[in-house]
N, C-alpha and C positions, 0 to 999 in steps of 0.2 A: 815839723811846723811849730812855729811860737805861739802861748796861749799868752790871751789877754788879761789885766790885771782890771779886775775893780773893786772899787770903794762902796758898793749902796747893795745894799739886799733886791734880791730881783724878787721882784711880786708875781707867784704862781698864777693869781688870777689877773692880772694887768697885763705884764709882759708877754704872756704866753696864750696861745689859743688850745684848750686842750682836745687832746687825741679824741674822745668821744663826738666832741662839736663838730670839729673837722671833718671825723667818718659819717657822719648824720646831712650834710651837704654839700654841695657840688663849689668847689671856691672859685671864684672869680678869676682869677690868678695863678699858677705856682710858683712865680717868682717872686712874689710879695707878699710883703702881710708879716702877720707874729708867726716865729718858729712855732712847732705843732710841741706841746709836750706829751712825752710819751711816758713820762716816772716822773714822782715828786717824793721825796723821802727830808724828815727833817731833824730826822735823829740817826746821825752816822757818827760813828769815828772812825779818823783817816790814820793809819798807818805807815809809818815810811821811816827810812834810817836814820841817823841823827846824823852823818854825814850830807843828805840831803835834800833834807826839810827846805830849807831856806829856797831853793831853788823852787818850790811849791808856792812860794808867796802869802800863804793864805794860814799857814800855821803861825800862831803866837810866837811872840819870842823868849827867849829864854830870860827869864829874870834872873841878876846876878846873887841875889840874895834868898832864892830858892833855887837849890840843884830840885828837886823832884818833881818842880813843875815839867809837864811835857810826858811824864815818864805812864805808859800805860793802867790803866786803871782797869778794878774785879767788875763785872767775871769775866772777863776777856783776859785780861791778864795771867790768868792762870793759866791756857796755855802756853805761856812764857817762860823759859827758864829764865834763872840770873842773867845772863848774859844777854840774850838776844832781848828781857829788858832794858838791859843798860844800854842797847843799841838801839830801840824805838823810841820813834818819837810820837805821839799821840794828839793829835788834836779831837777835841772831844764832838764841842756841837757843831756840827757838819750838816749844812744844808744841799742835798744833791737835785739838782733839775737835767734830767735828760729831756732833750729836746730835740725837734728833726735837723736842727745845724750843728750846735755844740753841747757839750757837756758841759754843765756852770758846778762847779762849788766852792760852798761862799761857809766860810767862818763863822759863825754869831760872839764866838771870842773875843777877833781877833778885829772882827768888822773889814774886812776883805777878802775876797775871793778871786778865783782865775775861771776862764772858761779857753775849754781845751776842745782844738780841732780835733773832728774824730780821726784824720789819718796821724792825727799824732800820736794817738794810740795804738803802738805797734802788738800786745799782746792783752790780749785778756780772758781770764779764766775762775771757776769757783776753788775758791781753795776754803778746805776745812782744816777744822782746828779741834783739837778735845784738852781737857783739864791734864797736866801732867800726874797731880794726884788723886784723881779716878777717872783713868781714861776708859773705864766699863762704864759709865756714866752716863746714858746716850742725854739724859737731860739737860746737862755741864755740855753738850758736845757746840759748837755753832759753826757757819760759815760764813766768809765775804770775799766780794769781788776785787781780785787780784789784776792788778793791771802794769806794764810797762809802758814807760810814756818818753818818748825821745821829740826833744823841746829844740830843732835845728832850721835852722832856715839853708842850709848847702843842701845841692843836688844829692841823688845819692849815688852817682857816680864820681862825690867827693871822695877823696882818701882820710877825710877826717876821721877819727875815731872816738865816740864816748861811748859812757856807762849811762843807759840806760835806767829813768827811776823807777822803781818800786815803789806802786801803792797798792794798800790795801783799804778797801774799803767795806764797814762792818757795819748794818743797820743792828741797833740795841733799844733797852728801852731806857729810856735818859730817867725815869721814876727810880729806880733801883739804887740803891749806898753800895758801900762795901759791906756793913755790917751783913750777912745772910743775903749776900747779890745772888739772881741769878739770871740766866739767858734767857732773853726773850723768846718764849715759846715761837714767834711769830718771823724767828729771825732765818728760818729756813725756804720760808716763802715771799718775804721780802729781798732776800740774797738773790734767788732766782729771778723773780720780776725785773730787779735792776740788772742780772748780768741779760737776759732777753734782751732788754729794751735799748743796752749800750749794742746789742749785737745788731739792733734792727736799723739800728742808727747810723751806725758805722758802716751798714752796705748802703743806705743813701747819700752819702758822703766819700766816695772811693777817693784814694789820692790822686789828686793830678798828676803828677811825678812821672805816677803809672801810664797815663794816658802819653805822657810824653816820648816815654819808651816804645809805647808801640808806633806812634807818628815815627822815628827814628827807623824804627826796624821796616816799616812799611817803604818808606823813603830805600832806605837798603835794599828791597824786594824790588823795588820798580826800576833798578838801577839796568844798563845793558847786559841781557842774558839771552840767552834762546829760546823761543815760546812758540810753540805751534799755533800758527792759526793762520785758518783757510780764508781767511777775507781779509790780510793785513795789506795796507798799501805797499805797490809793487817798489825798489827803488830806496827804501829804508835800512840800509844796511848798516851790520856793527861792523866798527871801525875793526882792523883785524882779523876779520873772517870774512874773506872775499867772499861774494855770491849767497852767504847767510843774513836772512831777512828780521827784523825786529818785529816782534808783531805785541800781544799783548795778554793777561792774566784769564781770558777765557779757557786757552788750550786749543787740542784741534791740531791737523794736521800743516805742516808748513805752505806755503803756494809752490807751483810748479815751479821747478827753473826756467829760463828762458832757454828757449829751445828744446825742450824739453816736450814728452807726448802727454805730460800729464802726471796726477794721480792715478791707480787704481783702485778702487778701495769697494766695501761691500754694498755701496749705496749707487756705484756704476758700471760694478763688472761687467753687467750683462750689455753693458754695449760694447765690451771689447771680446768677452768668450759666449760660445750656444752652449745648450745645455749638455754638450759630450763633449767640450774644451778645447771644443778649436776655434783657433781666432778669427774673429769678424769686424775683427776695429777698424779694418781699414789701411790706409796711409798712415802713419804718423809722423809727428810733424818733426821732428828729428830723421824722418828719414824711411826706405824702406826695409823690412824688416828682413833678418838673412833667410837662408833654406832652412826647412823647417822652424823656423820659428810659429809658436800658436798654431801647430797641430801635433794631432797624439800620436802618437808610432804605435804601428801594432808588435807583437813581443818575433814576429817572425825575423822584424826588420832589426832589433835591435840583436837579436843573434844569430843571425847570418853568417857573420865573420867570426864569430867567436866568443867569449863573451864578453857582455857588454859592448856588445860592434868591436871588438880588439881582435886582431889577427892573431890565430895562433901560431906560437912558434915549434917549429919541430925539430929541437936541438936538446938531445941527450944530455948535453954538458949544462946545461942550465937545470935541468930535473936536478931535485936528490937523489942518491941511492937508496931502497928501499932496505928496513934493515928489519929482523925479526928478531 
């Protein structure tokens, strides 16, 4: 999904209804009204590649006549090697509003910001970081909220393919220099609350996409199959299976055929056996029933002749020889 671009600082207390007021009474409405805010944070720096900042809209741009603007700043930076410096890009004052629709943030640099659908955010998680040069340090240590965000408006049964961006986002304390910087005591419980509140947000918001898929798969389920069930209109048959009845998603046993004596099943036995199993049904409507049918043989009858009622033969040549 596409995030929107703006121009004007959204006002925490104007734009928004916050999460306290909200749970305190009962709204009018849930379709209308201000998004609920559930986080406000207004000291963040955003993190992301220098391949693809631009795509984020809300990062400054690079001035030609300063390479180091953009380039990560202490004490965050120092979990940075050279390299993986030379490959971020840093936008410093980051204003983050999590809200119950989207996620807004907004530049104070740059004086523009995006707000990103929460199914566009395909991943998110806390990631930590420690000082490269005293990673026993738990002081130097911090954390921020890592997220992939895939910016597409095709289904996702397109064949398209992107790269997914990489952001990171890091509450700090914006009072700090580089002279003797260091990490906001405060930034381990501020990390948590925002990755919380992007998570709480994000199951209010599911993708519709999803919803579409299962419409499709449902659609596929109700298509012509075989379903048991004992109340379906007589006369509904699938094309290709002669005498087989369509019925529907309850389950349950098929209806009789025509011509047929029925079911028997353990909800009507007893009106076709007594309670030593011989049968009492009746006529059935198929017809009458042959010799012994639905009565019990006693064991004298059934080996009389042999066993199993089978005549025995008294032929030598069929025996084996017995051998020791």
């Amino acid at each position: 999904m596409l995030p929107a671009i703006i121009n004007s600082r959204p006002s925490a207390e104007g734009d928004f209804l916050p999460l306290s007021e909200y749970q305190a009474q009962t709204p009018e409405t849930f379709f209308e009204g201000k998004p609920v805010l559930h986080f406000h944070d207004e000291n963040i720096k955003a993190w992301v590649s220098q391949q693809q900042y631009e795509q984020l809209y809300f990062f400054s741009k690079a001035a030609a006549d300063n390479a180091a603007a953009g380039t990560p700043t202490a004490p965050e930076s120092h979990a940075l090697g050279d390299e993986d410096k030379n490959n971020t890009r840093e936008e410093e004052n980051v204003e983050v509003f999590v809200s119950s629709k989207k996620l807004t943030l907004f530049s104070r640099n740059s004086g523009s910001g995006i707000e990103i659908p929460y199914p566009a955010i395909s991943l998110h998680a806390i990631k930590h970081f420690k000082p490269l040069d005293k990673p026993d340090d738990d002081s130097s240590k911090f954390a921020g909220v890592y997220m992939q965000l895939e910016f597409s408006d095709s289904s996702p049964d397109d064949d398209e393919s992107f790269e997914p961006i990489e952001l990171t986002l890091i509450p700090h304390n914006a009072s700090t220099t580089d002279d003797g910087a260091t990490v906001d005591p405060s930034n381990a419980g501020r990390t948590s609350a925002l990755f919380n509140q992007i998570s709480a947000c994000s199951n209010l918001n599911p993708d519709p996409r999803n919803d579409d898929e299962d419409e499709d798969e449902d659609d596929e389920f109700n298509a012509d199959h075989i379903i048991f069930e004992s109340s379906v209109d007589e006369g509904a048959e699938i094309d290709g299976l002669p005498g087989v009845l369509q019925g529907n998603s309850s389950g349950g046993l098929p209806p009789p055929m025509s011509g047929s004596s029925g079911w028997i099943t353990a909800d009507n036995v007893n009106e076709f056996f007594d309670e030593d199993g011989n049968w009492i049904g009746g006529e059935g409507v198929s017809g009458e029933l042959g010799d012994g049918a639905g009565r019990v043989r006693a064991r004298n009858e059934v080996e009389q002749d042999g066993t199993n009622g089978h005549e025995e033969v008294d032929d030598g040549d069929v025996k084996r020889p017995r051998t020791e």
